[in-house]
KENUSE-568173 format. One record per residue (C-alpha): residue in three letters; x, y, z. Coordinates in steps of 0.05 Angstrom, whole numbers, plus 32768, in hexadecimal, padded with zeros to 4 digits. Layout:
BEGIN
ALAXYZ...
***
This chain:
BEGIN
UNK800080008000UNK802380487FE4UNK80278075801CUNK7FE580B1800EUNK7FC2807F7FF1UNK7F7980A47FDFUNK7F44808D8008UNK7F0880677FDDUNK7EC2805A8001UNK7EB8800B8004UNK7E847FEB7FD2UNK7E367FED7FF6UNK7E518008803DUNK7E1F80438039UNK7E0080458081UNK7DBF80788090UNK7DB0808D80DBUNK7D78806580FCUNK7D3F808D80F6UNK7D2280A0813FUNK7D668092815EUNK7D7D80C38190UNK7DC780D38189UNK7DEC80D581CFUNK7E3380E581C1UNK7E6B80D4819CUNK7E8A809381AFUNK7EC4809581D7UNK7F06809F81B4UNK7F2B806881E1UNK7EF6803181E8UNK7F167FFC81BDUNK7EE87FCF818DUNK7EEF7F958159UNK7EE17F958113UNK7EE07F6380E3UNK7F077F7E809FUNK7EED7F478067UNK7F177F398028UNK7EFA7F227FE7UNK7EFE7EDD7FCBUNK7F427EBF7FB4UNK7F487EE17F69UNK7F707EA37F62UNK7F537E687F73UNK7F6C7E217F5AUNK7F4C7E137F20UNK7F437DCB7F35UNK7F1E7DE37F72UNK7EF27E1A7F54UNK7EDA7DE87F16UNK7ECE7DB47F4FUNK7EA07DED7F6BUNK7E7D7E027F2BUNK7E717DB87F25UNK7E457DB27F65UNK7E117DDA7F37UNK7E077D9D7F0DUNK7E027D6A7F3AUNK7DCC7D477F5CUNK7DBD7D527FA8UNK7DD47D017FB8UNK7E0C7D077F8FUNK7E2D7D477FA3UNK7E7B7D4D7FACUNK7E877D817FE1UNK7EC27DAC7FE2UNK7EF47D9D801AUNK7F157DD4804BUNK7F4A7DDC8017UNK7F227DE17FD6UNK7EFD7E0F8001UNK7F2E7E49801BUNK7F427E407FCFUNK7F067E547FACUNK7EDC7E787FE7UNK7F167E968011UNK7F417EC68010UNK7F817EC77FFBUNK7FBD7ECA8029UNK7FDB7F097FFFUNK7F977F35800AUNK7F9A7F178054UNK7FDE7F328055UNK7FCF7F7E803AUNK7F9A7F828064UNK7FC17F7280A9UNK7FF47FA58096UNK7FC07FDC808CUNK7FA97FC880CFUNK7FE87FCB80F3UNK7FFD800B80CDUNK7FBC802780E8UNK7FC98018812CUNK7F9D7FDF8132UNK7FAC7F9F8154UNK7FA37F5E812BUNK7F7E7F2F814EUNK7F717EEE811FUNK7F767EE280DAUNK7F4E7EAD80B1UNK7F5B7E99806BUNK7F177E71806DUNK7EEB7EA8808AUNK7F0B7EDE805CUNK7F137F08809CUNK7F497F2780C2UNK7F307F3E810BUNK7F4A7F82811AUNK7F467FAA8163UNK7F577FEE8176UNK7F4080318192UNK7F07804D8171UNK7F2E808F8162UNK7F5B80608142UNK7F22803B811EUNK7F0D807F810AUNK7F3F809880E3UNK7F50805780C1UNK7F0B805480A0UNK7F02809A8097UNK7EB9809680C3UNK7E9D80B180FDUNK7E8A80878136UNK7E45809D816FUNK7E1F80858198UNK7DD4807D8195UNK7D96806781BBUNK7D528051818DUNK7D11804381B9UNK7D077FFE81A1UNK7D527FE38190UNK7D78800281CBUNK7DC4801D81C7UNK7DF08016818BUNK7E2E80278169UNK7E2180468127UNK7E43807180EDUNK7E22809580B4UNK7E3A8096806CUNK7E6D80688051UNK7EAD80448066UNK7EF3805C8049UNK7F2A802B803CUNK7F6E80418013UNK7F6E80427FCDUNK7FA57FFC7FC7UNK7F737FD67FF5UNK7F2E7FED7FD0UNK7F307FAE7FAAUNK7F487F7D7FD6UNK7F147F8D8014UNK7EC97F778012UNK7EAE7F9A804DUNK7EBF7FB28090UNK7E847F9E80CDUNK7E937FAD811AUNK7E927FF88110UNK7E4880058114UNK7E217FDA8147UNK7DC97FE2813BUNK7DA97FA28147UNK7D9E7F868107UNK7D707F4C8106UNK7D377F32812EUNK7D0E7EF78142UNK7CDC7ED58116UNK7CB17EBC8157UNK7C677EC5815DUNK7C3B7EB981A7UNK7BF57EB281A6UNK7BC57EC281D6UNK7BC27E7F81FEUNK7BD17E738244UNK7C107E4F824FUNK7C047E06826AUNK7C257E0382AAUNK7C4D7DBF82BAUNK7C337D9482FBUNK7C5F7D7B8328UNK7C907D458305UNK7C6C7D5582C2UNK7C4F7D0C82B8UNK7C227D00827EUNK7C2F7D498264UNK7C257D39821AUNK7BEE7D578214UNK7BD77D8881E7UNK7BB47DC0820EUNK7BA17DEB81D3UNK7B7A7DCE8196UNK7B967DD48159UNK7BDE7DDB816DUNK7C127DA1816AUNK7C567D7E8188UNK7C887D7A815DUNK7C827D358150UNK7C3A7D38813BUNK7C547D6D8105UNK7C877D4280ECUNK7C557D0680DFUNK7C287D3E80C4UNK7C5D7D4F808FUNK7C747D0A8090UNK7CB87D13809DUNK7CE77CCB808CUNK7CD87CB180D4UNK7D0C7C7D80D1UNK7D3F7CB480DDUNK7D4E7CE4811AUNK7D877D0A80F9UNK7DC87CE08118UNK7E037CEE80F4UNK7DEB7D3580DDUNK7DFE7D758104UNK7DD07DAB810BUNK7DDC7DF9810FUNK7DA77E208138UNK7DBA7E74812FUNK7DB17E928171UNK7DB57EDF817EUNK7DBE7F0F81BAUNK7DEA7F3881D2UNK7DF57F8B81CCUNK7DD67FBD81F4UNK7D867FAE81DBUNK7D5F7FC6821CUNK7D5B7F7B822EUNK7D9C7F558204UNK7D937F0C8221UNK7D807ED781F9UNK7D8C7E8C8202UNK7D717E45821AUNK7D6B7E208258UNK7D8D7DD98253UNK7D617DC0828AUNK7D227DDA826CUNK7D347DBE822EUNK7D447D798253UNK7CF77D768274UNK7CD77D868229UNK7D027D4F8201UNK7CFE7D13823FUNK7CCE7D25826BUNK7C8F7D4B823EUNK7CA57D2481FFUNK7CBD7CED8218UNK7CF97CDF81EEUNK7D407CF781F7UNK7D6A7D3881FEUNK7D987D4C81C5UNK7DDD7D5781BAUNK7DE07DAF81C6UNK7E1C7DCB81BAUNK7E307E0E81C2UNK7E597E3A8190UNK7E607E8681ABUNK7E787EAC8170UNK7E687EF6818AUNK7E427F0881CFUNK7E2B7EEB8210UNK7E227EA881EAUNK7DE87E848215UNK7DCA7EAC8249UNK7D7D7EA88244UNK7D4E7EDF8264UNK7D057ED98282UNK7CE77ECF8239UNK7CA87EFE8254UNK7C7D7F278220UNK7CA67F5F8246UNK7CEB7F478238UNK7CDE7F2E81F3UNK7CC47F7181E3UNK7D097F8F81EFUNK7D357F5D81D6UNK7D387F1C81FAUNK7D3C7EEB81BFUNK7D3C7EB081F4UNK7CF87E9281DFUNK7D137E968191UNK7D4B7E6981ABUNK7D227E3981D2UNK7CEF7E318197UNK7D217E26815FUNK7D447DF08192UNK7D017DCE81A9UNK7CE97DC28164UNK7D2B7DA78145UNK7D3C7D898185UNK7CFF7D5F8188UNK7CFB7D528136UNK7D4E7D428130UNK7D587D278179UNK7D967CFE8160UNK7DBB7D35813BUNK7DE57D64815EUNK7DCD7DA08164UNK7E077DDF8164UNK7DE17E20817DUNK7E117E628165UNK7E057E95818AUNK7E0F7EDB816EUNK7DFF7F228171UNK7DD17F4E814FUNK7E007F73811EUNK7E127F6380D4UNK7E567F5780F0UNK7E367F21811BUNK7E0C7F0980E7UNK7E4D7EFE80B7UNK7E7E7EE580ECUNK7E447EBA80FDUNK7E377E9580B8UNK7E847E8C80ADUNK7E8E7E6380F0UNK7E5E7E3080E2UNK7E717E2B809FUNK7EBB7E2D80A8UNK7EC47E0580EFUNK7ECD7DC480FDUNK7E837DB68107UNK7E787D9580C5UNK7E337DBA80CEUNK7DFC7D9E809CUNK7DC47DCE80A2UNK7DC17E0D80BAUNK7D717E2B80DFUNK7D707E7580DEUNK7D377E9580FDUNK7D477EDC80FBUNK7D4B7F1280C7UNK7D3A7F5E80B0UNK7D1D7F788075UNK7D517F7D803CUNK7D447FC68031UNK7D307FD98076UNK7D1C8029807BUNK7D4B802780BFUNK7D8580138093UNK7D9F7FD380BFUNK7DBA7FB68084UNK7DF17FD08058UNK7DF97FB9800DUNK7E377F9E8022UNK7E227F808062UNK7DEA7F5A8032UNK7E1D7F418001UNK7E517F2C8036UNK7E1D7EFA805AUNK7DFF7EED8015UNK7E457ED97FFEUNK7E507EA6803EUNK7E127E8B802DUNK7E257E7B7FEAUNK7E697E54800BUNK7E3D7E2D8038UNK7E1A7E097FF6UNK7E6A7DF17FE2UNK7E6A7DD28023UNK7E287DB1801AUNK7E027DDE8054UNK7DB97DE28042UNK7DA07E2C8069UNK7D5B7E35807CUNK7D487E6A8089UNK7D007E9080A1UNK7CE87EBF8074UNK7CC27EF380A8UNK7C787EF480CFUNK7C657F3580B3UNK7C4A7F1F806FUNK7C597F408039UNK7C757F8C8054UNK7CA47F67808BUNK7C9F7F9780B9UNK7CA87FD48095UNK7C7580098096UNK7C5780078047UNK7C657FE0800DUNK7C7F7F938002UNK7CC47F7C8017UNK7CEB7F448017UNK7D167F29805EUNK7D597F1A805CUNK7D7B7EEF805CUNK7D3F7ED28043UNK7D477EEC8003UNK7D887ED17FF5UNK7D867EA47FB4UNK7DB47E757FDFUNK7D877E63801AUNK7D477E38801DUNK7D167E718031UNK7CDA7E52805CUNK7C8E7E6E8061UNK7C597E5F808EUNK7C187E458092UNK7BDD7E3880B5UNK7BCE7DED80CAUNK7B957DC780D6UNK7B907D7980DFUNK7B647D4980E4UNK7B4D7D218121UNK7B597CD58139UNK7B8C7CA98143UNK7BAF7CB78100UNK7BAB7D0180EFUNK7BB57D2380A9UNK7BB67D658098UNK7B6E7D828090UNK7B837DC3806CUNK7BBB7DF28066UNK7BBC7E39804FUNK7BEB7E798048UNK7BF37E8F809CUNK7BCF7ECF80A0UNK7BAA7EE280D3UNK7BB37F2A80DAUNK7B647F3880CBUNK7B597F038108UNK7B7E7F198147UNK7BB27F4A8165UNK7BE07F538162UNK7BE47F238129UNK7C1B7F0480F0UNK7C237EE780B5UNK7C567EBE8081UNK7C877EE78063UNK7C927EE78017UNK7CA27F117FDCUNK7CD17F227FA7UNK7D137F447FB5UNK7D257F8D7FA4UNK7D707F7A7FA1UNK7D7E7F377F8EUNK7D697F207F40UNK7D407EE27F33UNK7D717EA67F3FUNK7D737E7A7EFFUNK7D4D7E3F7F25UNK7D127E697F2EUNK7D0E7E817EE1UNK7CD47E517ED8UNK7CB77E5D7F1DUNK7C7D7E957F03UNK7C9E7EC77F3FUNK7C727F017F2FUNK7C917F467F29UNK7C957F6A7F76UNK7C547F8C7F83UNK7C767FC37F8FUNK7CA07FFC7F62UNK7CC77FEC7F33UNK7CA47FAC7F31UNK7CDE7F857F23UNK7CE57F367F25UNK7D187F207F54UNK7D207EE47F83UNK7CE77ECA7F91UNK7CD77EC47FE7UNK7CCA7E8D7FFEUNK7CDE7E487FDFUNK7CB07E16800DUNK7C8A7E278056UNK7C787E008088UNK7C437E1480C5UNK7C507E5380E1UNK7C0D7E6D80FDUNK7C107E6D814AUNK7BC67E588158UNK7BDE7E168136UNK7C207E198144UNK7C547DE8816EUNK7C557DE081B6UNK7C997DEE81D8UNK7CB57DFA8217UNK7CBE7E418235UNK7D047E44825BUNK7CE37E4182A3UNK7CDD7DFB8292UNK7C957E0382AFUNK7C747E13827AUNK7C5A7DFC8234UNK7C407E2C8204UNK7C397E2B81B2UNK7C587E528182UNK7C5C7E678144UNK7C777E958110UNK7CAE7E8680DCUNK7CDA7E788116UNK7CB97E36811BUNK7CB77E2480CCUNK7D047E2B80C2UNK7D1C7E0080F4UNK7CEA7DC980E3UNK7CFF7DCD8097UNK7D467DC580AFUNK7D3A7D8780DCUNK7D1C7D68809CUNK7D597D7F8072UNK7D847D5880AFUNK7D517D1A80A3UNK7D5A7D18805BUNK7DA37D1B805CUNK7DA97CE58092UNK7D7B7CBA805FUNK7DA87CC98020UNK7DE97CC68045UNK7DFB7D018024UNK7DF67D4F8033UNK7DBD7D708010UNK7DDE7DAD800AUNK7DC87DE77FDAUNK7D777DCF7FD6UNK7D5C7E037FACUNK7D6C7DEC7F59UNK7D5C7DA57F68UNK7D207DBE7F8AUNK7D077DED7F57UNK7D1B7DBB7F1EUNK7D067D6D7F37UNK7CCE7D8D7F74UNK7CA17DBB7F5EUNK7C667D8D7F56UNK7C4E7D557F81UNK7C827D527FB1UNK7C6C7D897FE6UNK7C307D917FF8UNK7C137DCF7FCAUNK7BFA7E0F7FEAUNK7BCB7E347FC0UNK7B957E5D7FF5UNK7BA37EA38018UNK7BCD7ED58019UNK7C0B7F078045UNK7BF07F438027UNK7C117F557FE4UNK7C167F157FC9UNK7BE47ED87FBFUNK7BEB7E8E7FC4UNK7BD87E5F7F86UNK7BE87E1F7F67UNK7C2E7E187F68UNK7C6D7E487F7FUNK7C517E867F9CUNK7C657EBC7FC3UNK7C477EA78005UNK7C5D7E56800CUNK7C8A7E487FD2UNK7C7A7E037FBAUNK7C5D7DF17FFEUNK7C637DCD803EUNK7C8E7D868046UNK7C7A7D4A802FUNK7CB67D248049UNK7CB97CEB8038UNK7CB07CF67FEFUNK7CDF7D307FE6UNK7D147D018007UNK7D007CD07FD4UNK7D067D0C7F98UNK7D467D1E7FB0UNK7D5A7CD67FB0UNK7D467CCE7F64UNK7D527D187F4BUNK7D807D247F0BUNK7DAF7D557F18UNK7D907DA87F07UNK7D9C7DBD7ECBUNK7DDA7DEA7EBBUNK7DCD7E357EB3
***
């Protein structure tokens, strides 16, 4: 790097203020932070690696050869040169290099925040916002020198607003409350809501298999200075649902701690969840894939609430030693959120790790929101994220109903709506995205142009649902450990679509990996189960892919047997 280098703003690292955030002061000069600086992709990869990577395109799901750790770092890494430039920027700035990772594309940087300051040409303050609490953030873009412009993807740590949330939904039931030792406790208070197990017969999932072999990753996030930042499970609550209510077995948990507290659950009261406490997200997303994959082994990473959590986050459990095989992500924003929580660069960094997870043969689900088809924002349709990424299985909701007797079936299931019902109220999430094009699997889909101006065809949100609506939602523990209560939201679809993912790959011996061309190509008709009444608002279900369900809710047992048969996707 030539000494008065010109400074160049980084590619998408535009930030806006939070509107409605109050700023406090200027953040002190001498508190020292981290920040992640991100590299690009090797420009050299081996060319024996990066065909054997283009080739995973081609093949089908039982037949997939996944790239090892090496072919990896080559194709999806960075390279040790750009690794290199980037530490001696750091320590010419003043900053302290604190670990550098060919695999996650990432050296981790820590100094003052004057120094921080000057070496990305930004201003740091502090804020307070009524309903996310205290952050770090900057306005306008990030500066890097000139020599480094092209070698540096993004630079997250420097501006800390919450950016995510829980896709959760309570109804208005009374909890049941456990009696003393909990005998004969499966039993289903509330009508129309179900155990996990009687969901999985429902959608009949392979039954012969409980996910051994397969590992599981559940995202978890707390952390930061929300007005309530806890957020995690209770082992021994978790222990009395799985053995004693259930009456089967307690899963392998493991916990990864990537940023944050790591597990430390709060109360999980209407109070607490209100200002943060994501505790009740955790203990849903591990009741449901607990009880559905009890003989995986379930990895929950905890991270924070910041795009730099959300990317360090994604490249642990794709780079560790986990050999991770799905990944259940139950949070997300809206892509183009008014308050500006994501960055076009923060987008394409997590969008990029989601793309390495398909060379390692990680399927992602992920839920695609409970606020229909505006997701939270104020007017118009949008799509969540990282829901909308082309690389992740985006999962819907639905209402359930079933039938009675000794063998139930599904009754009926339509789009989960039920805003004109109750309040406050939900429903599925779906759309088409504003910034990411329609992905070549979906060009014979029929995704409809966005409802809303430019009305442009993108990615279409979501690819397949799964019951979501609260008032027939799944029964889980609350963390007291006293208490059993159902749930719903997109929160609960995700995880259940990934504890079939674990089932299928458990059958087939193999990872499924990447779902979505094999999907779109060999499972678009009479495989899931079809979708085609109601509505989230802007968009409408009907006979095949739609904006509300995708193709539909499992039918396990014959998309295992699809993906057992399926040609490889065609080549595009």
């Amino acid at each position: 790097m030539s000494a008065g280098s010109a400074m160049i703003a980084i590619r998408g690292s535009a930030r806006k203020l939070v509107p409605d955030a109050t700023k406090l002061k200027r953040s002190d000069p001498k508190t020292t932070i981290r920040i992640s600086i991100f590299a690009r992709r090797n420009p050299h990869p081996s060319p024996t690696a990066l065909a054997k990577a283009e080739a995973l395109k081609t093949q089908a799901v039982a037949k997939r050869s996944y790239l090892t750790d090496e072919e990896f770092n080559q194709v999806y890494g960075a390279s040790p040169e750009d690794l290199t430039t980037i530490e001696k920027f750091a320590r010419d700035a003043g900053l302290k290099v604190v670990e550098v990772s060919v695999a996650k594309r990432r050296v981790l940087v820590e100094g003052t925040v004057a120094d921080v300051e000057k070496a990305f040409g930004t201003e740091l303050n502090e804020f307070e916002h009524p309903e996310m609490g205290k952050f770090r953030a900057r306005e306008g873009k990030i500066y890097v020198p000139e020599d480094l412009y092209p070698v540096i993807a993004g630079v997250e740590g420097l501006d800390t607003r919450p950016v995510g949330r829980p896709r959760r939904v309570r109804t208005h039931f009374d909890p049941h409350v456990l009696t003393e030792g909990h005998a004969g406790e499966l039993v289903n208070r509330w009508p129309g809501t179900f155990f996990p197990a009687q969901l999985a017969s429902l959608y009949d999932f392979p039954s012969e298999y409980d996910g051994k072999g397969e590992n599981l990753a559940i995202f978890a996030f707390n952390g930061g200075d929300s007005p309530d930042p806890r957020g995690g499970y209770s082992a021994v609550a978790l222990k009395t649902y799985f053995e004693t209510v259930l009456g089967g077995k307690m899963p392998s948990i493991t916990d990864v701690v990537v940023q944050g507290p790591g597990n430390e659950p709060g109360p999980d009261t209407q109070q607490s969840s209100q200002k943060g406490d994501s505790t009740g997200e955790v203990m849903l997303d591990l009741c449901v894939a607990g009880a559905m994959v009890p003989g995986a082994k379930i990895f929950v990473y905890f991270t924070q609430f910041t795009t730099q959590g959300w990317v360090e986050a994604l490249q642990q459990a794709i780079t560790d030693g986990n050999r991770i095989s799905v990944i259940s992500i139950s949070y997300g924003n809206a892509e183009d959120d008014p308050r500006g929580l994501w960055t076009a660069s923060g987008i394409s960094l997590v969008n990029q790790a989601l793309e390495a997870a398909a060379s390692k043969g990680i399927t992602v689900c992920v839920a695609s929101g409970d606020d229909g088809s505006r997701d939270d924002a104020s007017s118009g349709a949008h799509a969540d994220f990282p829901a909308s990424s082309p690389w992740v299985l985006s999962v819907g909701g639905t209402s359930l109903k079933a039938t009675q007797g000794a063998d139930p079936q599904i009754a009926s299931e339509v789009v989960w709506n039920d805003y004109a019902l109750v309040s406050p109220a939900g429903a599925g999430g779906g759309g088409v995205s504003s910034i990411f094009p329609l992905p070549p699997y979906q060009n014979a889909a029929g995704v409809p142009p966005s409802s809303d101006p430019p009305h442009r065809i993108g990615r279409g949100v979501p690819d397949v649902a799964a019951v979501a609506d609260p008032y027939t939602g799944v029964v889980v523990m609350h963390v007291s450990g006293k208490e059993l209560e159902p749930i719903g939201g997109t929160s609960a679809s995700a995880p259940l679509w990934a504890s079939l993912v674990v089932r299928i790959s458990q059958a087939l011996g193999a990872k499924v990996g990447f779902l979505n061309p094999t999907l779109y190509a060999s499972c678009a008709s009479g495989v899931l189960n079809d979708i085609s009444v109601g509505n989230n608002g802007a968009y409408r279900a009907g006979v095949g892919w739609d904006a509300c369900t995708g193709f539909g809710t499992p039918d396990g047992n014959k998309l295992l047997h699809a993906l057992k048969n399926a040609p490889a996707p065609p080549s595009t």
